[in-house]
N, C-alpha and C positions, 0 to 999 in steps of 0.2 A: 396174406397177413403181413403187416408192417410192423419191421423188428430197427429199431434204434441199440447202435452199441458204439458207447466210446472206449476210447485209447488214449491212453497219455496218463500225465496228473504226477503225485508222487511228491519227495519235498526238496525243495531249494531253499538256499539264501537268498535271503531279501535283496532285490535288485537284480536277481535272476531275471531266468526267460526261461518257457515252458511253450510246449507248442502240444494241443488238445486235440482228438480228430475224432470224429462222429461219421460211423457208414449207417446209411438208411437202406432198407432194402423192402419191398414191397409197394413204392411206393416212391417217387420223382421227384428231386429238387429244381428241375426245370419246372414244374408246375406248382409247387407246394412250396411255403415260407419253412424257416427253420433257425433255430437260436439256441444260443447256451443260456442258463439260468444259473443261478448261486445258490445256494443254501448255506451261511455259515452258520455254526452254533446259536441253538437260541433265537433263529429266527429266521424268516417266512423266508422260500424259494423266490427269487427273482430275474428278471431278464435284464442280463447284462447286454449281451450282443445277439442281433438278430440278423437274417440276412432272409430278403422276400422273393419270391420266385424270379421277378425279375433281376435279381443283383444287387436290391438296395439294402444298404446296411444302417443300421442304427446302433445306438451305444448309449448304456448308463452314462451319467456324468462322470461317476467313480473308474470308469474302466477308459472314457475319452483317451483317446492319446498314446495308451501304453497297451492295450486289446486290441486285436483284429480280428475280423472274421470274415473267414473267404469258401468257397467252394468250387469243388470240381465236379462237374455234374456227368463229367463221362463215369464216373469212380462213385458218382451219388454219395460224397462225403463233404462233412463242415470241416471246415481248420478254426480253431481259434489259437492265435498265437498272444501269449503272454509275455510280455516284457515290463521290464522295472515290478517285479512286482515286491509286494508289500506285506507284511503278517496280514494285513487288514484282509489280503485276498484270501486268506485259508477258508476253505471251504468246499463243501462237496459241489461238485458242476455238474451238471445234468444237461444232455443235450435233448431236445424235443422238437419231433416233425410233424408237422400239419398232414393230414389227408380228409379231404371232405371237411366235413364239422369234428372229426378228433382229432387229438394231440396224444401221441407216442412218445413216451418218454423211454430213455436209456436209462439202464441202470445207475448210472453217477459215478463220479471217478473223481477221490481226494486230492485234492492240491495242498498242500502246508508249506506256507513260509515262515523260515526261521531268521529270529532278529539277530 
């Protein structure tokens, strides 16, 4: 059974830095993609940052520059690290792992920045 749980989140000031972490268990980031998603108020879950079994990483526009996502595949966990961020990032983040044809999602873990 493939269980996704994040850690981190919680609120900063704007211009803060936050650092996210996601353990997968059931299931390989050596072989499987995996990504953080947003959901802020009012509107639809999205993929911010992704990283693909092999290593590659990709990034919203919005998170370019100031989000990273890495992982450690002995620990089978994502990092997403935040920096500068912004009210505009408030939102619940949701990390999701690939196995076969499903996507496992974690519980979600609140981030608020305050202006």
């Amino acid at each position: 059974q493939v269980q996704v749980v994040e850690f981190g989140g919680g609120l900063v000031q704007a211009g803060g830095s936050l650092r996210l972490s996601c353990t997968v268990s059931g299931t390989s980031l050596s072989i499987n993609p995996a990504g953080w998603y947003q959901e802020a108020p009012g509107d639809r879950r999205e993929l911010v940052a992704g990283i693909s079994s092999s290593g590659r990483t990709n990034y919203a526009d919005s998170v370019k520059g100031r989000f990273t996502i890495s992982r450690d595949i002995a620990k089978n966990t994502v990092y997403r690290q935040m920096n500068s961020l912004k009210p505009e990032d408030t939102a619940v983040y949701y990390c999701a792992a690939n196995s076969g044809s499903r996507v496992y999602w974690g519980q979600g873990t609140q981030v608020s920045v305050s202006s």
